[in-house]
N, C-alpha and C positions, 0 to 999 in steps of 0.2 A: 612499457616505459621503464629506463633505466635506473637505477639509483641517482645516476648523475642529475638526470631530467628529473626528476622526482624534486630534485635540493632547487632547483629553477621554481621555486613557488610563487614568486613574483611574475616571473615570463605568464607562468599559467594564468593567473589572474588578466594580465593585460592581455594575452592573447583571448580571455573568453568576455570582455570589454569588448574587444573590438569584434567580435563576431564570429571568431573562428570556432570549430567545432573539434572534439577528442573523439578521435575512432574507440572502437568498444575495447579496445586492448587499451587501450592510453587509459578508457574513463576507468576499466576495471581496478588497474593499476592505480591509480589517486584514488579511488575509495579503498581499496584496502589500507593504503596508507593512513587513510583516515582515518579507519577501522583503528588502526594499529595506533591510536595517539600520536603521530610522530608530527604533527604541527598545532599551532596554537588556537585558542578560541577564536582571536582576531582574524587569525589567516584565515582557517575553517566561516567563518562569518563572512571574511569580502570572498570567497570561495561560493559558498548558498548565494549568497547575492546576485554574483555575478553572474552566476550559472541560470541561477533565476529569472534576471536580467533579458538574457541571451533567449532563452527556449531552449528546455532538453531536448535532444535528438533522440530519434526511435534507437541509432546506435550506443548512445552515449547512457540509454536507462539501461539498455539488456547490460552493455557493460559492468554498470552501478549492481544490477540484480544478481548477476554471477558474483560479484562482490560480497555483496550481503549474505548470497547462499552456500560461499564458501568459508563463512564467518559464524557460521550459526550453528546452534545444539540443535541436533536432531529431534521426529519426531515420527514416528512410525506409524501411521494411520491405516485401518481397514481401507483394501482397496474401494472406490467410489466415495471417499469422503470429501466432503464439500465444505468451503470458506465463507460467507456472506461479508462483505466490507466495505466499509467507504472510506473513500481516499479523503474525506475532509478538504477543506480549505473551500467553500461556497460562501457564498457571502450570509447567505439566513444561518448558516451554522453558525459563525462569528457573534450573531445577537441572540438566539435561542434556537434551539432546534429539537426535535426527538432523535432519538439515538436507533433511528430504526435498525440497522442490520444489524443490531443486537437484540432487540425482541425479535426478526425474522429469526433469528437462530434459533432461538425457542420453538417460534411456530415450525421453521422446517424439523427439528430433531421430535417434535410433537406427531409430526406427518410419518417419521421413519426414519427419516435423512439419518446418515452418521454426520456428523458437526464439529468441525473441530474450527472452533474461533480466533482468529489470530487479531491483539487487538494492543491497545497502549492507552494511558492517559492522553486527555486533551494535551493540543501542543497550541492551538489556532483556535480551535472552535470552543463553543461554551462547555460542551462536554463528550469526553472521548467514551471507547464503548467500556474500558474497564473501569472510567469514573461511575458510568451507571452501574455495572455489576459489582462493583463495593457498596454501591449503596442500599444497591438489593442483598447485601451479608453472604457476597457470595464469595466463595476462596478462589483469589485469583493467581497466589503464589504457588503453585503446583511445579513439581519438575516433569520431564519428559514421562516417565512411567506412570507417575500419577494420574499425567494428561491421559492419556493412551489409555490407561482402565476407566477412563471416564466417558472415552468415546465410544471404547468396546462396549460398557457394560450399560450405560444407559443414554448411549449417542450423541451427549453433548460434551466437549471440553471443549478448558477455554487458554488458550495458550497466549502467553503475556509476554510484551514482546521483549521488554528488557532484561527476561530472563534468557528467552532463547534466540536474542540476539546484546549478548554480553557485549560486545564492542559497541555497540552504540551508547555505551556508556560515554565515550568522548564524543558524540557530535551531539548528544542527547539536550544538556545543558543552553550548548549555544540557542540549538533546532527552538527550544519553548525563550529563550530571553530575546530572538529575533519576532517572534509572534505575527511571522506570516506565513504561506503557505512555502513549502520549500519540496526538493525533490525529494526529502523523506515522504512527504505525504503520499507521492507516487510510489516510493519503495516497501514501503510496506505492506500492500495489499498485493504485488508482485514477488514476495519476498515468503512466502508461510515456512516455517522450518519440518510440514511436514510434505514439502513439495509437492504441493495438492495440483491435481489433474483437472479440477472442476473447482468453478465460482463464480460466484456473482459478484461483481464491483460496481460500485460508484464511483461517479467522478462528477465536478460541476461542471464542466463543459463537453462540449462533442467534439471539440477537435483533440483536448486530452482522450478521450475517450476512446476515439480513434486509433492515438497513438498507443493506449494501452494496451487495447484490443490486439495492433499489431507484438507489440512486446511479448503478451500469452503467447501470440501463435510462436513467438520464437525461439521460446522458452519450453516451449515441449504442454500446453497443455491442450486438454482432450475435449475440452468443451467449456465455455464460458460465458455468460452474458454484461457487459460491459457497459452501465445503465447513466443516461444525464435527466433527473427532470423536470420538469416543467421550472422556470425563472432559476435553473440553475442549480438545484439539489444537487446531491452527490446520491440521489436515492430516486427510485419512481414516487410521482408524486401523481395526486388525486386531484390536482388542481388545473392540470391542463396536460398536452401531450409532452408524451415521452421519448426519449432516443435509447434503442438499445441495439448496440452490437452481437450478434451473435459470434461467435469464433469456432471454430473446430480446425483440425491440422491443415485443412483442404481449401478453406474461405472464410473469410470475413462479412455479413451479410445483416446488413444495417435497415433498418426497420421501425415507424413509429408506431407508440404505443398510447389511445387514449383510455381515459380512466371506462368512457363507456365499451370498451372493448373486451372488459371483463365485470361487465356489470353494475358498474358504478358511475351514480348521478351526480 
């Protein structure tokens, strides 16, 4: 997208109204823009909306993700390290939820895993995963090197997103005063700064779930599981069956998961 098209901010708005979609060069191109400050709360706001509105396209997030990960502080992790994340915005997170892929982080980095956490305050839900781990006293303002000796030396860091995703300081503000789910919720479990190969995500539905799934594979990762469940979690849940995407370079291969399937009543 040009500079010219860029300054057309109203066209973009009406054309994503009425239905039309931005190829992954167009969407890259308006997030960085976005990234960069260069329009207003307002704009940025019927922008989320409209987009939201509409349904993001499988091209229009990979677009959005090269956006973000060309915006972002690095983070150099041991090869095989793993993300655990939920994409938030389910409807039981909105009134109470546990903050699971953030105690799975424990548990995996407990089993061996190297761990490196990529996570934000709440924007939507009752509570995000770095609300929980400040409340467990845990230092979540680390910089990149900090992170990195923490993953090296005792497999778990936890990398914050507004650190190492500085630009999100302009959409950050609008993203929590709109307080519904927006295509940040997808972008940041697609987005880690230490361009993780492997992870596990939530999402509250399956057909997101789908589309993310597709997104990993496009994005260059090595293996991932892509999880909705039971009445719509962004997490497996124990309360009835599960949908999980598996991903690898080669396929996508979709699979239900009941709680009795690992043992549980």
């Amino acid at each position: 997208m040009t500079e010219e098209a860029l300054k057309k901010w109203p066209d973009l708005i009406t054309n994503l109204e009425s239905g039309l979609n931005l190829d992954e060069d167009n969407a890259e191109a308006v997030l960085v823009s976005v990234l960069r400050g260069e329009f207003s709360d307002s704009e940025l706001s019927d922008f989320l909306t409209a987009l939201s509105r509409k349904g993001e396209t499988i091209n229009e997030i990979t677009g959005f993700v090269r956006a973000m990960r060309s915006s972002c502080v690095r983070i150099n992790c041991p090869t095989g390290t793993i993300d655990l994340v939920g994409a938030g915005g389910s409807a039981m997170g909105s009134k109470a939820a546990l903050n699971v892929s953030t105690i799975a982080s424990f548990v995996a980095a407990g089993a061996g895993a190297k761990v490196c956490k990529h996570g934000n305050l709440k924007a939507s839900s009752t509570s995000g995963s770095f609300d929980l781990l400040e409340e467990l006293s845990v230092e979540t303002r680390l910089g990149a090197k900090k992170v990195e000796k923490c993953v090296n030396d005792i497999g778990i860091g936890f990398a914050f997103a507004r650190i190492f995703h500085p630009a999100m300081r302009f959409a950050g503000p609008v993203r929590a005063q709109l307080g519904i789910p927006t295509i940040f919720n997808i972008l940041g479990p697609l987005s880690h700064p230490g361009f993780l190969l492997r992870q596990v995500v939530g999402v509250p539905s399956v057909d997101r779930g789908i589309q993310m799934a597709q997104v990993l594979q496009k994005t260059g990762t090595e293996f991932a599981m892509v999880v909705t469940g039971n009445q719509g979690l962004d997490e497996l849940s124990v309360t009835g069956p599960n949908t999980i995407h598996f991903v690898t370079p080669e396929e996508i291969v979709t699979k239900e998961l009941l709680p009795e399937d690992v043992g549980l009543k």
